[in-house]
MARDO-848563 format. One record per atom (N, C-alpha, C, CB): residue in one letter; x, y, z. Coordinates in pm, whole numbers, plus 32768, in hexadecimal, padded with zeros to 4 digits. Glycine has a CB too. Layout:
MARDO-848563
AXYZ;...
END
This chain:
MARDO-848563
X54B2273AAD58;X54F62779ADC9;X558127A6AD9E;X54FE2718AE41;X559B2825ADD1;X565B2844AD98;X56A5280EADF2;X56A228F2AD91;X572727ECADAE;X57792794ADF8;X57A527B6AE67;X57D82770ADC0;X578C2811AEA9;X57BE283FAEF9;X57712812AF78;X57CD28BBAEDA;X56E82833AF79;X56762818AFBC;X565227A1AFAF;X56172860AFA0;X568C2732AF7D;X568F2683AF8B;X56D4268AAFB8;X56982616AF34;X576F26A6AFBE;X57D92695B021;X57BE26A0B0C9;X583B26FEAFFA;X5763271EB0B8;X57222741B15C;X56BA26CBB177;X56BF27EDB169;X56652699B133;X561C263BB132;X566925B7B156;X55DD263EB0BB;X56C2257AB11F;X5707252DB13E;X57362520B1B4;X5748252FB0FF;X577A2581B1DA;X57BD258CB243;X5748258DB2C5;X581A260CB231;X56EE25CEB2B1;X567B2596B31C;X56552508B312;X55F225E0B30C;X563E24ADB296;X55F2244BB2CA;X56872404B2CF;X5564240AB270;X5714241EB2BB;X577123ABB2FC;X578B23B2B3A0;X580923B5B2B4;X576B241EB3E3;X57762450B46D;X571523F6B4A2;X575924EEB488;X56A423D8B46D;X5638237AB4B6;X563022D4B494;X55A823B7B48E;X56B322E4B440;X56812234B429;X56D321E1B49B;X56B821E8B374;X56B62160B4AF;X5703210AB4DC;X577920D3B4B5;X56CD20C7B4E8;X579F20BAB40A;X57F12058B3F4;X58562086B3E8;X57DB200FB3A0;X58862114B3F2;X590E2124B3D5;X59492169B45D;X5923217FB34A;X59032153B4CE;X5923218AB54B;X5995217FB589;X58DB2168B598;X59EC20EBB538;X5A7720F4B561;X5B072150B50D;X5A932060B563;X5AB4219EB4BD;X5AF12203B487;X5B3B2267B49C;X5ABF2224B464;X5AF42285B53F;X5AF5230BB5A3;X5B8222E3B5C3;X5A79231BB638;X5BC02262B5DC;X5C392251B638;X5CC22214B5B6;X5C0621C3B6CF;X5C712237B561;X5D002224B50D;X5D7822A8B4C1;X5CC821CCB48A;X5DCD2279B4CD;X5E3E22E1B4A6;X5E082337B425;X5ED5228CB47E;X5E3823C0B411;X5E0323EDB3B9;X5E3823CCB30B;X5E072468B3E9;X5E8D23AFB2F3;X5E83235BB285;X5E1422FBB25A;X5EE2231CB28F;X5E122271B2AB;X5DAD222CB26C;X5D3C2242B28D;X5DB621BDB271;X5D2C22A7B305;X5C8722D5B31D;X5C48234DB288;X5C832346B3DE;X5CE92391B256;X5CA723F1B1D8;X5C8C2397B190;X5CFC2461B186;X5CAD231FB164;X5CA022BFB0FF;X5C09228AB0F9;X5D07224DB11B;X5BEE226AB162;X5B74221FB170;X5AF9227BB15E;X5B7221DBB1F9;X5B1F22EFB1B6;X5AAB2375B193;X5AA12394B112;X5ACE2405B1D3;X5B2623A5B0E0;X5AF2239AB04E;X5A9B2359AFE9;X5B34238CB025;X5ABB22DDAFFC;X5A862269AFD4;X59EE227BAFE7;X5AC321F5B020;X59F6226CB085;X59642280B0AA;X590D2306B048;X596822A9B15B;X594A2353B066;X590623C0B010;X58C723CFAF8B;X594E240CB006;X594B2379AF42;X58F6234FAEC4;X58AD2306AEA4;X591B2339AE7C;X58AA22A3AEFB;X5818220EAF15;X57852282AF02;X581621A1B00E;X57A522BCAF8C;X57062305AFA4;X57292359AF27;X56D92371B052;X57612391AEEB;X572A23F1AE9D;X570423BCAE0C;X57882461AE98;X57272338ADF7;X56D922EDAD87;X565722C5ADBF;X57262268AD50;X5658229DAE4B;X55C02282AE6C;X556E22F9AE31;X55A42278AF15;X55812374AE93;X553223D2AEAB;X551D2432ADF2;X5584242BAF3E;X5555240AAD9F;X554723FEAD13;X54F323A9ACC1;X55AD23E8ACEE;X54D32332AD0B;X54A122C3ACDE;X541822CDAD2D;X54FF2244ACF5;X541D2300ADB9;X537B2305ADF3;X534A2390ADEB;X536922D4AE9A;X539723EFAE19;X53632463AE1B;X53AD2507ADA3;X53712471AEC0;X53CC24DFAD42;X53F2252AACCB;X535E2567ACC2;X543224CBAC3D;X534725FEAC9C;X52CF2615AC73;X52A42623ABAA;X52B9269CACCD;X530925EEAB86;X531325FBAB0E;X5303256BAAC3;X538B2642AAF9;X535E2549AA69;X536124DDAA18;X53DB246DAA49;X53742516A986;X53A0240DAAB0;X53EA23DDAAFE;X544E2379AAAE;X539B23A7AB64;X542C2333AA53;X546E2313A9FE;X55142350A9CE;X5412231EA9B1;X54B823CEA960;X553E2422A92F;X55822437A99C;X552B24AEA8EA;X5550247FAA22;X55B524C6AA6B;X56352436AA9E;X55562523AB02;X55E823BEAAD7;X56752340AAD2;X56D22346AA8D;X566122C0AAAB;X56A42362AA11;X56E4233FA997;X572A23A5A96D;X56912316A935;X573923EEA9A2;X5793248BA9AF;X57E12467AA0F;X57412526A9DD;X57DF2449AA88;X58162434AAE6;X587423BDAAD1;X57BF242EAB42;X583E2366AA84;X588D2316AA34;X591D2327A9E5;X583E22FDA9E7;X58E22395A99F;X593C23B9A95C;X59A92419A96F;X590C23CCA911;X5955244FA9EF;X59BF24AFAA28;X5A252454AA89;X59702531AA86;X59F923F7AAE9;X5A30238CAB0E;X5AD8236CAACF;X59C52327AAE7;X5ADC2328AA3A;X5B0F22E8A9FE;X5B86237AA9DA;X5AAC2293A996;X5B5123D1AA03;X5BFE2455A9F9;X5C3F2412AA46;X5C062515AA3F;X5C2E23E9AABA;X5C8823B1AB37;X5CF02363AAD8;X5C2C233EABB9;X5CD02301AA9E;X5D1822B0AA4D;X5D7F2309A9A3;X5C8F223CAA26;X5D2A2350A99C;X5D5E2396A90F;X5D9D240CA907;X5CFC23AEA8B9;X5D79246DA8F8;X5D6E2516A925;X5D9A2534A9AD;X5CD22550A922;X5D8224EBAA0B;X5D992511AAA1;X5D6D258DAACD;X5E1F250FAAC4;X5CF725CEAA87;X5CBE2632AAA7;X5C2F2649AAA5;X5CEF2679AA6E;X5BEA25DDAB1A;X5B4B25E8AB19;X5B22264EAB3F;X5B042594AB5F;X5AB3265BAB32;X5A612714AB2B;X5A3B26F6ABB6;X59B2274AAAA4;X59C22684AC00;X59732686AC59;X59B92666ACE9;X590D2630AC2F;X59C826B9AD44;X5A1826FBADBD;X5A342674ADED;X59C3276CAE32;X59B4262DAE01;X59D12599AE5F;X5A432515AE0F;X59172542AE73;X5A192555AD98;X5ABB2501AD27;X5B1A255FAD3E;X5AB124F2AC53;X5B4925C6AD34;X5BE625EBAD4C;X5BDA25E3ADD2;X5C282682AD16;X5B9525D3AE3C;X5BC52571AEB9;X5C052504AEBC;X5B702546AEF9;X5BAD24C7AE59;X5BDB23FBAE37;X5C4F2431AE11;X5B7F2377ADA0;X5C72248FADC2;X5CE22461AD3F;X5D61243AADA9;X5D182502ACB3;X5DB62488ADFF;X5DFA2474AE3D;X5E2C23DFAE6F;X5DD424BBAE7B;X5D9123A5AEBA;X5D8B2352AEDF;X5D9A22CBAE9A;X5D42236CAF0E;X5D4622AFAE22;X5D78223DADAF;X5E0F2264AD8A;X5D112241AD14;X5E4322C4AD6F;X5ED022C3AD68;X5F452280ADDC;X5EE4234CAD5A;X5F1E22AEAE1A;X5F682287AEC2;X5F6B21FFAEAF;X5F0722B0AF66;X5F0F21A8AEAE;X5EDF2139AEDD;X5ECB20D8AE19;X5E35216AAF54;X5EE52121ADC2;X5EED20D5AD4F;X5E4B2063AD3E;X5F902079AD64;X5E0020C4AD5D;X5D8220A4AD70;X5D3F204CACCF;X5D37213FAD9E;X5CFB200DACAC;X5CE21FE1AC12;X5C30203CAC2F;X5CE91EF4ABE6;X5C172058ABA1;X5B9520A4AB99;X5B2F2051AB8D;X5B8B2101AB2F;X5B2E1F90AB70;X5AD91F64AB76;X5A7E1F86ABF9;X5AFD1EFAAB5B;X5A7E1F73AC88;X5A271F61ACCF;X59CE1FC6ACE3;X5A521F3AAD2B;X5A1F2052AC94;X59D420CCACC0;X596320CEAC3E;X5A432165ACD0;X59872080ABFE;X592220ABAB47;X58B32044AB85;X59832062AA65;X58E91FC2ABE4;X586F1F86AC09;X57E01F9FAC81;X58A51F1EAC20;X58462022ACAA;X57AF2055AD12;X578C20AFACA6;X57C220B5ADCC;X579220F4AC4D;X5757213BABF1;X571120B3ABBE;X57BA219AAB8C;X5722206EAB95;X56B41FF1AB29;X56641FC0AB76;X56F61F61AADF;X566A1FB7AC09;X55F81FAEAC7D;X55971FF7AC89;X561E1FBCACED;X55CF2087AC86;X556220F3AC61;X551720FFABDF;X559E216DAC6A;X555D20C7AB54;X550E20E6AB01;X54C62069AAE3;X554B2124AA9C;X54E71FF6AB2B;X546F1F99AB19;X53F51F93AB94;X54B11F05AB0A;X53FB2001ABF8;X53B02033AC57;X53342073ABE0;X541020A5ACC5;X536B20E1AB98;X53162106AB7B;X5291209DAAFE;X535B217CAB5D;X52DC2037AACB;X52821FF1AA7E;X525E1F57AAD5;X52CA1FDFA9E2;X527C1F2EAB2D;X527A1EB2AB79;X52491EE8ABFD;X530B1E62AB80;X51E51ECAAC23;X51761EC1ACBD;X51431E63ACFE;X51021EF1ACB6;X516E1DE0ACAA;X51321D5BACF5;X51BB1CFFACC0;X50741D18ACB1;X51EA1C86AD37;X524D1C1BAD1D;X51D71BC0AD2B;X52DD1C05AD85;X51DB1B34ACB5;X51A71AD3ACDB;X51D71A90AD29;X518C1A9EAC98;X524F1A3FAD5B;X528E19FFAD8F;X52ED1A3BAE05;X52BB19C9AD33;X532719E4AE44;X53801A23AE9C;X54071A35AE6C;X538619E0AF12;X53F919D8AE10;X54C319D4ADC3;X54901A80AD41;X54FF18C5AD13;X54121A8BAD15;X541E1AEDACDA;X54511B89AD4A;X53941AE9AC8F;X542A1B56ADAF;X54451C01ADFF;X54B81BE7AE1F;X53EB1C3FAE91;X55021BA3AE42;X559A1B7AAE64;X55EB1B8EADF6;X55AE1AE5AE8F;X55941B90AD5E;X55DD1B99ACF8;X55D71C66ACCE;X55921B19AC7C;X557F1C8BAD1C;X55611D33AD43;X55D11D49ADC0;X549E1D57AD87;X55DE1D05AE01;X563F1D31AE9C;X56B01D1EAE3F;X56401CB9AF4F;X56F71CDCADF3;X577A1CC2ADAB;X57981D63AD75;X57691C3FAD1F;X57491DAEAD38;X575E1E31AD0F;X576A1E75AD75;X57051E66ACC0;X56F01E79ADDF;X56C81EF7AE32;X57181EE3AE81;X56421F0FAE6D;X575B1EACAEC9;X57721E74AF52;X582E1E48AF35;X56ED1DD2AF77;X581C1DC6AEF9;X58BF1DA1AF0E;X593A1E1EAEDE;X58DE1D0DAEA2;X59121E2DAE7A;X59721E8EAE6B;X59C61EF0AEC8;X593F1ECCAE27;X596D1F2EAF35;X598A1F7AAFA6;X59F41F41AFF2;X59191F8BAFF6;X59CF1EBAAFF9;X5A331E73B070;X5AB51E62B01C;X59F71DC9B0B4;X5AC21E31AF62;X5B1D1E2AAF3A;X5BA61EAEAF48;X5AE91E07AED1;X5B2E1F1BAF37;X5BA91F99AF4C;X5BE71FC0AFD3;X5B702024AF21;X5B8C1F87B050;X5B861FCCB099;X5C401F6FB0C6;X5AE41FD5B0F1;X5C421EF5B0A4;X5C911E83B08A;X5D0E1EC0B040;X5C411E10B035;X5D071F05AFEE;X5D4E1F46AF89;X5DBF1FDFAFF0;X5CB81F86AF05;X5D46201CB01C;X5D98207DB074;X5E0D205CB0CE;X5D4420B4B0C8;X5DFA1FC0B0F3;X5E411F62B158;X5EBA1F17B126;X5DE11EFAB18A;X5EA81F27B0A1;X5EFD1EF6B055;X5EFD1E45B05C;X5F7D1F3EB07D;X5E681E0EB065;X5E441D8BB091;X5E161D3EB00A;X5DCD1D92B106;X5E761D10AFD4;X5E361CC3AF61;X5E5C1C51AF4C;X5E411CF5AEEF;X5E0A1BF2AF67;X5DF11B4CAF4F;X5D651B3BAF67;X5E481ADFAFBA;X5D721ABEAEEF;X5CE31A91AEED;X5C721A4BAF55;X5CEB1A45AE96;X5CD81A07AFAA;X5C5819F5B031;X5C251A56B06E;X5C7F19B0B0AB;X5C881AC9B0B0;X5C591B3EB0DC;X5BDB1B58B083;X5CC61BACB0D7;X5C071B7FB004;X5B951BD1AFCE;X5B321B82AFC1;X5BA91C12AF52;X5B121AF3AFE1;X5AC51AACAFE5;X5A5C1AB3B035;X5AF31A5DAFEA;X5AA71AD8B0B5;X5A6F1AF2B133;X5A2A1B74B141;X5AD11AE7B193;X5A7F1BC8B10B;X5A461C73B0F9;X59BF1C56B0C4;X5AA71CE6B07B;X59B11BFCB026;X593C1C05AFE3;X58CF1BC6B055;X59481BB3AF4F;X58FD1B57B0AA;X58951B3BB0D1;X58391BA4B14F;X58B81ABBB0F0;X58881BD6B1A3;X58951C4FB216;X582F1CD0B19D;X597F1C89B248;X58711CF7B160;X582A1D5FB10E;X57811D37B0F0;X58831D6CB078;X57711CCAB0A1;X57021C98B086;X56A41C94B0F1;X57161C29B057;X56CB1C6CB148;X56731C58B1DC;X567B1CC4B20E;X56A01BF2B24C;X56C81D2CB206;X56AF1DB5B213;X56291E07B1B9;X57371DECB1EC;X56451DDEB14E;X55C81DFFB0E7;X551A1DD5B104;X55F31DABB05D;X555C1D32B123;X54D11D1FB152;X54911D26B1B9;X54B31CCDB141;X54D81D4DB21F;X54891D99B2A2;X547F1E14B2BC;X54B31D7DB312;X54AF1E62B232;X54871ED5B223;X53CE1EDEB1E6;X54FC1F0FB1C2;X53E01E89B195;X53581E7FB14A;X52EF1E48B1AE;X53601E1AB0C4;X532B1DF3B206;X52BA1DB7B25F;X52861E39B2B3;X52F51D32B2CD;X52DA1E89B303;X52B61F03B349;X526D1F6BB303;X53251F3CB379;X52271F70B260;X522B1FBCB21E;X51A91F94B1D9;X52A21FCAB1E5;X51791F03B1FC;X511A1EEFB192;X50931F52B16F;X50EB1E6EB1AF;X505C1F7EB1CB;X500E1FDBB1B3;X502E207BB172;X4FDE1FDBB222;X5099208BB194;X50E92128B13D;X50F920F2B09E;X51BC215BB189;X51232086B09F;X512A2055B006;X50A82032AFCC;X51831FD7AFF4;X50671FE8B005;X4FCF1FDCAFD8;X4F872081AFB3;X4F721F8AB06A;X4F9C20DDAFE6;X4F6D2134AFE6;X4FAD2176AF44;X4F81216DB071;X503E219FAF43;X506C21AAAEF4;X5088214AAE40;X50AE21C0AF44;X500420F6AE63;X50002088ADFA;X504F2022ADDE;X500020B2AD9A;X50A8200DAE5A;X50F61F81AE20;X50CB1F1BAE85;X51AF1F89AE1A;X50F71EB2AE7A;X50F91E3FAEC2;X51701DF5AEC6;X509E1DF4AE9A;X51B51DD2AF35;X523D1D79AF2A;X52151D00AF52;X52BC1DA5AF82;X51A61CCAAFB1;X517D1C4CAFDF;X516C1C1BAF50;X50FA1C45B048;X51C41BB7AF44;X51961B48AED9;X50FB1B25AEBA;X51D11AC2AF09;X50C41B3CAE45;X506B1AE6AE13;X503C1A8AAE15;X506D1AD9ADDE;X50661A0CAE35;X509D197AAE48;X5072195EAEEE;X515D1972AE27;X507619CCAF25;X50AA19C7AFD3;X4FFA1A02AFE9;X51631A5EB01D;X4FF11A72AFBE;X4F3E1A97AFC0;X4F001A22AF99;X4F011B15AF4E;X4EFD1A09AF63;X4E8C1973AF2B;X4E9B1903AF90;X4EC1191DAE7D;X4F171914AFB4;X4F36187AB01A;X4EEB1896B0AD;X5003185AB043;X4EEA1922B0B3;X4EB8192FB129;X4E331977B13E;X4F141965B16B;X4DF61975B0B4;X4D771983B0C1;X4D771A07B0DE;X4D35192DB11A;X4DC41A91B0A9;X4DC01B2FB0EA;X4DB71B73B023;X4E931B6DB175;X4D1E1B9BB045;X4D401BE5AFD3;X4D561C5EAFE0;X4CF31BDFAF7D;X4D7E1CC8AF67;X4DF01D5BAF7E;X4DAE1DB4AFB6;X4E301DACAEF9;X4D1D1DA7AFBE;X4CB61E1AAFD5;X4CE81DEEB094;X4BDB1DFAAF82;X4D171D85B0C0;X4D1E1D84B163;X4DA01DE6B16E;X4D381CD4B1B5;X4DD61DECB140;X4E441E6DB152;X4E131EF0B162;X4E9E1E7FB0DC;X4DC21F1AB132;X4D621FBEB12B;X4D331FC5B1C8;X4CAF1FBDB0A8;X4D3B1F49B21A;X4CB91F31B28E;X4D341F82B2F6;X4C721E56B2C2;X4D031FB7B375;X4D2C1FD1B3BA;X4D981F85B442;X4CD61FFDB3BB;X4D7C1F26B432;X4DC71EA3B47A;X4DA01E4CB428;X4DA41E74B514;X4E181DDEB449;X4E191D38B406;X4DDF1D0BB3EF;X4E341CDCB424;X4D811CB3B3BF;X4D291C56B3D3;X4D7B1BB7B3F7;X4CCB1C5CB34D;X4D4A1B64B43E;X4D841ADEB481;X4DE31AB8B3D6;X4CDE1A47B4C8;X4DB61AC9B3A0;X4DE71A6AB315;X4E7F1ADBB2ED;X4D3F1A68B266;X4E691B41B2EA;X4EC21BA5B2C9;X4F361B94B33C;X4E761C39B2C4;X4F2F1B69B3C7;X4F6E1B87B42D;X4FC71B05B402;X4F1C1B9AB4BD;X4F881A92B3EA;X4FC11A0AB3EA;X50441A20B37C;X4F45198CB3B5;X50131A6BB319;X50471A70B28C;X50CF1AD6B2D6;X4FC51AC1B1F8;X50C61B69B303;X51291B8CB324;X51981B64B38D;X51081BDEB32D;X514E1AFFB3EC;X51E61ACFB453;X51EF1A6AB3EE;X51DE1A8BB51B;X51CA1A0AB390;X521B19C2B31D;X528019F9B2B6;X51C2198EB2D0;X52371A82B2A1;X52CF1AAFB247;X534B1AE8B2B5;X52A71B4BB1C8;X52F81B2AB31A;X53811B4CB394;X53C41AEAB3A0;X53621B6FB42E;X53A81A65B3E4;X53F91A0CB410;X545F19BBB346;X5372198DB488;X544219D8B306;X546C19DDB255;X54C61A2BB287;X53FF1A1EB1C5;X54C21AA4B290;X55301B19B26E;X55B01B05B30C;X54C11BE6B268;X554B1AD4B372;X55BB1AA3B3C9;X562A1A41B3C4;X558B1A81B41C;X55E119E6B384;X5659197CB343;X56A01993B2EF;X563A1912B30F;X569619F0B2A9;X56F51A05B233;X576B1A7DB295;X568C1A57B188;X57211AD7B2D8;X578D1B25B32B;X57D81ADFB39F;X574B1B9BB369;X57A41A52B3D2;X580F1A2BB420;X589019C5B3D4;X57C519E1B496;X583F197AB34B;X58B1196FB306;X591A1990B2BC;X58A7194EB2EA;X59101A1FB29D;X594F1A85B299;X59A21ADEB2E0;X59191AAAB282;X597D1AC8B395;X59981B0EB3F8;X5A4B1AF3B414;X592B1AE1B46F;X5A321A57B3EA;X5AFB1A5EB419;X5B601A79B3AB;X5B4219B7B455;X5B291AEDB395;X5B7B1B29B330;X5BD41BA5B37A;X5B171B60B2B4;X5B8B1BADB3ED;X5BB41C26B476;X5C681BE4B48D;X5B261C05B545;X5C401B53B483;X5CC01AF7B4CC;X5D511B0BB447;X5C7B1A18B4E1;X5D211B19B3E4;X5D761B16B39C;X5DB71B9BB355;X5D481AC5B356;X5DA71C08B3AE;X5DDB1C79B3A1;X5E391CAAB413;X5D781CC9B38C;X5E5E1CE8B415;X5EC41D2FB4AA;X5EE01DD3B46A;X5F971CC0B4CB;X5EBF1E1BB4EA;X5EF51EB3B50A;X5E561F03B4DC;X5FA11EEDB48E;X5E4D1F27B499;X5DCB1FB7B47F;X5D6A1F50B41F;X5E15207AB407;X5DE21F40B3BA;X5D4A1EE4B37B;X5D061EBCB3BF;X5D4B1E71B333;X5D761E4BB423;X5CD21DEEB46E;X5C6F1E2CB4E9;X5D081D4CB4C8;X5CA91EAAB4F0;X5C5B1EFAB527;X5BE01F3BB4B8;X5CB91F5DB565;X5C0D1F7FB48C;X5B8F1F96B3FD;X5B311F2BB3ED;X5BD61F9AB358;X5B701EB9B3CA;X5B101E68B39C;X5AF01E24B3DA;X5B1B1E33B349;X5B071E25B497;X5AAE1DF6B4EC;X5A291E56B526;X5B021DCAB552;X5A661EB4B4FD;X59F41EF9B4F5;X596E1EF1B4B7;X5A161F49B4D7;X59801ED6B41E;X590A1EC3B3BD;X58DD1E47B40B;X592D1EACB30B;X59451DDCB42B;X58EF1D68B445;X588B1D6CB4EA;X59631CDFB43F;X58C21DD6B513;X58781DF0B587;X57EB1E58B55B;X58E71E38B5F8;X580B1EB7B537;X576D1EB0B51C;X571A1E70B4A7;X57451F2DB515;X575F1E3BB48C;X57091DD1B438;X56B61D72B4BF;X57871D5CB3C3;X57001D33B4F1;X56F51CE5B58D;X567D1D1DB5CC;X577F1D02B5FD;X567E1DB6B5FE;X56211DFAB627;X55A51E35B5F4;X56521E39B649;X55BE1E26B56A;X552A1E1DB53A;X54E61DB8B546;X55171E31B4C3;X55191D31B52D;X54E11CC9B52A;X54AC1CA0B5C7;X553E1C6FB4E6;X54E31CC8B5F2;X54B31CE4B68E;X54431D31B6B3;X55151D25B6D7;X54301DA3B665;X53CC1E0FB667;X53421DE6B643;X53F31E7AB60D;X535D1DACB5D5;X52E91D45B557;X52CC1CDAB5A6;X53341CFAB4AC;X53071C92B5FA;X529A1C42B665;X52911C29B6B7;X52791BF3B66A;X528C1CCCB6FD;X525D1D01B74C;X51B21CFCB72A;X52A71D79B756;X519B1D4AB689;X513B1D84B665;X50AD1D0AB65D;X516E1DCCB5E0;X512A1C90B675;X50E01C12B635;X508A1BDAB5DC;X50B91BF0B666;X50BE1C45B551;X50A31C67B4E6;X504B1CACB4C1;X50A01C23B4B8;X50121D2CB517;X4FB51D5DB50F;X4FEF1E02B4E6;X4F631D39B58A;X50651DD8B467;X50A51E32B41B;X50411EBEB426;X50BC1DF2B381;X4FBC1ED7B412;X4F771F43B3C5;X4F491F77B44A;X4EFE1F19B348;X4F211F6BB4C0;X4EFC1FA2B54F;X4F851FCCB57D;X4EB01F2FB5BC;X4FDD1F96B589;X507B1FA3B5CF;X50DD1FC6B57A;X50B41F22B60C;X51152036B591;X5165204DB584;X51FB1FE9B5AB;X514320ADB5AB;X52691F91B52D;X52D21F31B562;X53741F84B567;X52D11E9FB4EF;X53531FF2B5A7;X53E02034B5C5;X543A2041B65D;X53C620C0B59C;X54671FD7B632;X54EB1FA1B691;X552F2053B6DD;X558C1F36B600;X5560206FB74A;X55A820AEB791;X562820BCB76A;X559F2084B7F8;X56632128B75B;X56DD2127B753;X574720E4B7D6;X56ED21ADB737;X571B20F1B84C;X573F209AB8C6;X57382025B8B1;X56F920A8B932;X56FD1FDFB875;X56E61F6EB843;X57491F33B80C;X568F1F71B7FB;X57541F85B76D;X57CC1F62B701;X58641F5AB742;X57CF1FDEB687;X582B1FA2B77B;X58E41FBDB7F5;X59071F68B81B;X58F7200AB888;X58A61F31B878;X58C81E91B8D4;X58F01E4DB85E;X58321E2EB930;X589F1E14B802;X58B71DA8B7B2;X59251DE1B77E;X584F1D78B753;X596E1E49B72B;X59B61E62B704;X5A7A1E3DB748;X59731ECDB6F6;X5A271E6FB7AF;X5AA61E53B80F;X5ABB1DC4B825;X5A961E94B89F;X5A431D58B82F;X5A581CE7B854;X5AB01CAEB7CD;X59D01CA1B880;X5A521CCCB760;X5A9F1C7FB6C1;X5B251CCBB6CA;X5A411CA9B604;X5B601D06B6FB;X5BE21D23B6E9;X5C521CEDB74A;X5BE41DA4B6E6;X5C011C9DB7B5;X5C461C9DB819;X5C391BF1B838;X5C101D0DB887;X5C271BCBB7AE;X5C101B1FB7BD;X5C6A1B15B75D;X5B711AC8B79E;
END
């Protein structure tokens, strides 16, 4: 796709998501910051899932075009001389951004986690990083915070995957642990099926209520911010909140139901985590 026409792409599927909905009400400084940010997340995704070429090389270009930010200060690809500004402003470090690129390129050779600490050790790339920068724009740096970010992010990750299992099954991966199929007696071919089966349903409100605990111990991280940040980042933790809300609803019957939370929804909660 030319960069131009991912940018338009982008910008449609960030208009429909939930988690950055408290974006709309922030000042335009740290709202350009975050769009930015955001922008370059999806556009390593959408490189990593939907590149029609050599998904690999093209990361790894992007990689390298990336790392001008730091050197040259003159990246070629439109959605990096967006960033560039922004890591300058904010004295941004290039680790977290080289680590959603290493998410993507172990996407393309990794399709199954045995364990649950192995996919948590996949959310550490894909996932924390986001919250570290988004932390960064805020000029928020200490280690409990980012403690908390990692955990909020992660549980963001994994109730993304729970809402998703059948789009990913389809697309050849699997994020449900290995370890977790066997325990519950669901083998991968029940994912292809059109609804849950009892064993599959049990298995998904067990990893929901997993990814809930890790986002409410993470959640009072809302408390330890003041002004936009903790608006921003009561946000993520609100629709994080509202998915998990969505998902059991479905009562784990992920592959019949659709688990997409309301933006009316994210609001309430949003407003409440900010207002405790």
């Amino acid at each position: 796709m030319h960069p131009d026409g991912l940018q338009s792409a982008l910008g449609r599927r960030e208009h429909g998501e939930n988690f950055p909905v408290a974006l709309k009400v922030l000042p335009g400084g740290p709202r350009d910051g975050l769009h930015a940010i955001y922008a370059y997340a999806r556009t390593v995704d959408e490189l990593g899932d939907s590149y029609p070429g050599d998904r690999t090389a093209a990361l790894q270009a992007f990689a390298a075009d990336l790392e001008r930010i730091w050197s040259s200060g003159q990246p070629v690809h439109p959605v990096l001389r967006r960033l560039l500004p922004v890591v300058r402003a904010h004295d941004l470090p290039a680790d977290p951004f080289h680590r959603l690129i290493q998410a993507n390129l172990q996407d393309q050779t990794v399709t199954r986690y045995q364990t649950f600490d192995d996919l948590l050790g996949y959310c550490r790339l894909s996932a924390d990083p986001v919250g570290r920068l988004v932390l960064g724009v805020f000029g928020v740096n200490d280690p409990e915070t980012e403690r908390l970010s990692d955990l909020v992010c992660t549980a963001l990750q994994l109730v993304e995957h729970w809402q998703d299992v059948g789009e990913d099954r389809r697309a050849g991966r699997v994020y449900l642990p290995q370890e977790d199929l066997t325990t519950y007696g669901v083998p991968e071919s029940d994912l292809d099926d059109a609804e849950a089966s009892a064993s599959l349903r049990q298995l998904m409100m067990f990893e929901t209520e997993r990814a809930a605990q890790l986002l409410g111990e993470g959640a009072v991280i809302v408390r330890r911010l003041h002004g936009w940040a903790r608006v921003s980042v009561a946000g993520f933790v609100a629709g994080g909140q509202a998915t998990v809300r969505a998902l059991r609803r479905t009562g784990g019957d992920v592959l019949a139901q659709e688990a997409r939370p309301s933006k009316a929804e994210t609001i309430r909660l949003l407003i409440r985590a900010v207002a405790r």
